[in-house]
N, C-alpha and C positions, 0 to 999 in steps of 0.2 A: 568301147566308147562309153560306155554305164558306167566305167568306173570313176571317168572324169567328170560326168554329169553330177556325180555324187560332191567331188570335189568341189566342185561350179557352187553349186545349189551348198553345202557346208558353208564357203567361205561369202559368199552373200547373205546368207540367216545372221554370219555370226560379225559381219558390218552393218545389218541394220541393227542389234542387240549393240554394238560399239558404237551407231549415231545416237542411238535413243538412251542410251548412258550421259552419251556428252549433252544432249539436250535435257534432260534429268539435274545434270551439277549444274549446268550454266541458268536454270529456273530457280534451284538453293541458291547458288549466289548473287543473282539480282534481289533475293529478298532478304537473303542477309547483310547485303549492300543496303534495301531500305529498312532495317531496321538500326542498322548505324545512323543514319541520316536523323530518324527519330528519336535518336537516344538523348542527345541534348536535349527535347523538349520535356522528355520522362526525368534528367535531370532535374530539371527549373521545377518539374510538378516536385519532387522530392524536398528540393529545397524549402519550396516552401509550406511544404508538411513540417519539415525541421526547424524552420520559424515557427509555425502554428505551436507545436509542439512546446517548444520553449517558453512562449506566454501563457500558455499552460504551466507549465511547470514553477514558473515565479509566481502567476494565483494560486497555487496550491502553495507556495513557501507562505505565501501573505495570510492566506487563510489560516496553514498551520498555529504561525505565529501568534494572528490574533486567537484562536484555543489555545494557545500554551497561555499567554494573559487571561483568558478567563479562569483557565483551570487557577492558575495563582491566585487569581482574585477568591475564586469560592473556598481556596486553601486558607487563606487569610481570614474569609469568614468563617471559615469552620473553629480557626484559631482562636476566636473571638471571646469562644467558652460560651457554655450551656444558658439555653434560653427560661427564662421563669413557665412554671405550668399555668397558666392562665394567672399568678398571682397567685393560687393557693398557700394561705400561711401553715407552716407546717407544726408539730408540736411545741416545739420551742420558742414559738413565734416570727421563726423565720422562713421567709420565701423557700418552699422546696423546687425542687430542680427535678424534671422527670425525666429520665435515662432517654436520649434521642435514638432513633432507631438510624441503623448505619446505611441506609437506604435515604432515604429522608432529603439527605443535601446532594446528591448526585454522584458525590466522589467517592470515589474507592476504598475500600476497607482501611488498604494498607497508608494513603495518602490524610483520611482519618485519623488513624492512628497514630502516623506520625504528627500530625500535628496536635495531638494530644499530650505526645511525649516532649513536644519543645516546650510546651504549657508546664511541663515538670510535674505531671501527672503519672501516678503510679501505675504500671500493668494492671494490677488488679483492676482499679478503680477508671481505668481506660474497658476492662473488660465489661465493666459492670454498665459504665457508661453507653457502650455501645451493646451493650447485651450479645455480648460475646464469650465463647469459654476463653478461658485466660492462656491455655496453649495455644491458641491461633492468635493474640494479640502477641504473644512473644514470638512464634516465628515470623511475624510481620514487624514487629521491631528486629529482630537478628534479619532480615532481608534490609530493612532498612540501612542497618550498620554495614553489611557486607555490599549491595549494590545501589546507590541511591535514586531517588526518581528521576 
């Protein structure tokens, strides 16, 4: 009779490990159940991250924009050509001009330079101007010719 009792007592252990499984998945699925139910509301927050998002993104196009018009404007006055030194008369009796430092207007070497060059100014005298060695004024003109600002 021990040896049924064995049996008895097996097949009991191994339907409470079979109830307490099915109680186990049926606890996973009620809350994967609510977290469907909540998924729409995690939606609507998304969405309107992806509005947020978006009005963002058009003040940053406006803001871009409006720097790209400033940069033009300071391009323009850089275009303007070279400011008098306080009015110093030079020997000849004419206003000298003292070489602007490339720092000075805010813009870029290269955006300098090129508007030096539309000016019909010579590398050299673009180098001198900006007190620059004259190979770095030319690879900033050949960058100019090969990819534009």
């Amino acid at each position: 009779m021990k040896n049924m009792e064995y049996w008895l007592v097996a097949q009991m252990s191994l339907e409470a490990v079979l109830i307490g499984l099915v109680v186990f998945f049926l606890v996973r699925l009620r809350m994967w159940r609510q977290k469907l139910r909540e998924s729409p509301k995690v939606e609507s927050g998304l969405t309107e991250k992806i509005h947020h998002l978006a009005e963002n993104q058009s003040l940053l196009e406006k803001r871009q924009q409006a720097l790209e018009e400033m940069v033009q404007q300071l391009s323009l006055r850089v275009g303007q050509g070279p400011k008098p030194n306080n009015g110093v008369v030079g020997s000849q009796g004419q206003k000298s001009y003292a070489p602007s430092s490339p720092w000075e207007s805010g813009l870029s070497l290269r955006a300098q330079v090129e508007a030096l060059n539309r000016q019909g100014l010579s590398p050299e005298d673009i180098a001198r101007r900006l007190r620059l060695n004259l190979a770095e004024v030319k690879v900033a003109l050949d960058l100019c010719r090969v990819r534009p600002a």
